[in-house]
C-alpha positions in Angstrom: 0.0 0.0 0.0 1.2 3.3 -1.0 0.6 6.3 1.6 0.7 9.5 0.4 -0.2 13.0 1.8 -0.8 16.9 1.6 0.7 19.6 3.2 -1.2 20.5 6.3 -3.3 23.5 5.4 -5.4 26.0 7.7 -8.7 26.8 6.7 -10.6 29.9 8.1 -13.5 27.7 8.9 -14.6 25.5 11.6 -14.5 22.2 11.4 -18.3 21.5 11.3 -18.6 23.9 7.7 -15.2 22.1 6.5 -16.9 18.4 7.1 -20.0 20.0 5.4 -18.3 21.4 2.2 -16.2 17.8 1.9 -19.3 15.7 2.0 -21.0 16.6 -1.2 -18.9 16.0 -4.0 -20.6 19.1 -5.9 -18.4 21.3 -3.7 -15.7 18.7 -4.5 -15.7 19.5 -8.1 -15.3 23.3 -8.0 -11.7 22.2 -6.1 -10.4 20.2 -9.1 -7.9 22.2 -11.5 -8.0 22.9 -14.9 -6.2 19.3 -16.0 -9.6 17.6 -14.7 -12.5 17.2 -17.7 -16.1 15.8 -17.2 -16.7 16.1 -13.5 -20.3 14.7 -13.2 -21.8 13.7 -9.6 -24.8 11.2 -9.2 -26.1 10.9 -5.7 -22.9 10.0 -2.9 -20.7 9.1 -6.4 -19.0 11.3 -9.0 -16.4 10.7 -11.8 -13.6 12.6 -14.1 -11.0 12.2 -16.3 -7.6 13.5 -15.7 -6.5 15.0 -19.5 -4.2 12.5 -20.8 -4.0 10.5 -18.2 -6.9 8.5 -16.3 -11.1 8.6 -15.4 -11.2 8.1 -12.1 -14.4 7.9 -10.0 -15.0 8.6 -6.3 -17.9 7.4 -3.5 -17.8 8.3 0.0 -17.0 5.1 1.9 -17.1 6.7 5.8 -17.6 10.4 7.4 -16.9 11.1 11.1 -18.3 14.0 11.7 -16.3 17.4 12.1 -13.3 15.1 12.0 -12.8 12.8 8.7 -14.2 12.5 5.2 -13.0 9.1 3.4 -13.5 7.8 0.2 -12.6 5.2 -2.1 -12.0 4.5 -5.8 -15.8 3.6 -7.7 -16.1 1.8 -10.8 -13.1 0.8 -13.4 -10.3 2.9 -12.5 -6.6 2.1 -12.8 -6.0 1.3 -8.8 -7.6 0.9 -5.7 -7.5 3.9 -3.4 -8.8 5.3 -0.5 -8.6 9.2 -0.3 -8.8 10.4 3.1 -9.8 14.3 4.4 -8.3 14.7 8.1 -9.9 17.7 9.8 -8.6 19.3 13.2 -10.2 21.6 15.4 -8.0 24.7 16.2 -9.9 27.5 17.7 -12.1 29.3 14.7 -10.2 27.1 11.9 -9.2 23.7 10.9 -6.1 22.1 9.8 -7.2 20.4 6.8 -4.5 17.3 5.6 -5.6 14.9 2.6 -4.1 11.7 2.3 -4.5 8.6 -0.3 -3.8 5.5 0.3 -3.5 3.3 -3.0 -2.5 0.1 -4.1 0.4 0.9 -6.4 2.4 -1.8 -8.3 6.1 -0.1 -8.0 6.1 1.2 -11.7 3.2 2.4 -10.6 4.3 4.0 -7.7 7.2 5.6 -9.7 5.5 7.4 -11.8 2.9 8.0 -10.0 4.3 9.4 -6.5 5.0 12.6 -7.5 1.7 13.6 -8.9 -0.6 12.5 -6.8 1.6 14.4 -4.2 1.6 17.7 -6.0 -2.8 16.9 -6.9 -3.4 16.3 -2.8 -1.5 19.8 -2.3 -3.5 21.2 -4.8 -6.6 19.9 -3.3 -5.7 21.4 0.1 -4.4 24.9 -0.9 -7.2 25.2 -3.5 -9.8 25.2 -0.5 -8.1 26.9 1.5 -7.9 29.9 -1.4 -11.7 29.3 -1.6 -12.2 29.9 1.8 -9.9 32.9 2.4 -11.7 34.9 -0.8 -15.1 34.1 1.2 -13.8 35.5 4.4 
């Protein structure tokens, strides 16, 4: 299993509206960059494809309120994965860090690594962007 995670990022929300905003995957899509194409949602699902590389598709396999969002790969994508939102409380804001857990063959995992890396840190900083312009 390959573990890979964000930078932790704060948030200038608590972690009740952070939990909130993670568990519909409508809010989900207006985080993904540019590189993602055909973001569609139906019900607690969604999918995309990653230009020139892969579709992917996403359901929301546990939340723990105010504290964690996880979900997992759906449907025929390249790998198993899990992608995990870790909230923490601090005061007024939350410390948001995403992880992924996937099952990467080492090829895989080569090329792979350093991507998914740099997309989690997108992820993160792109709420956290979202969030500051709101406050």
């Amino acid at each position: 299993m390959t573990h890979l995670e964000s930078n932790k990022v704060l948030i200038s929300k608590k972690p009740e509206d952070v939990f909130l905003f993670l568990s519909d995957f409508n809010n989900i899509g207006t985080l993904m960059p540019e590189q993602v194409e055909n973001f569609k949602v139906e019900n607690d699902t969604c999918s995309f494809t990653i230009k020139g590389m892969a579709s992917l598709g996403l359901a929301y396999d546990e939340k723990i309120p105010n504290e964690k969002v996880v979900m997992k790969s759906h449907g025929k994508v390249p790998f198993d994965f899990h992608l995990i939102c870790n909230l923490e409380a601090l005061g007024e804001e939350t410390a948001l860090v995403l992880s992924l857990d996937a099952q990467l063959n080492p090829f895989l995992k080569m090329m792979a690594e350093k991507p998914l890396t740099n997309f989690l840190n997108l992820l993160a900083s792109r709420y956290r962007d979202i969030t500051s312009a709101q406050a």
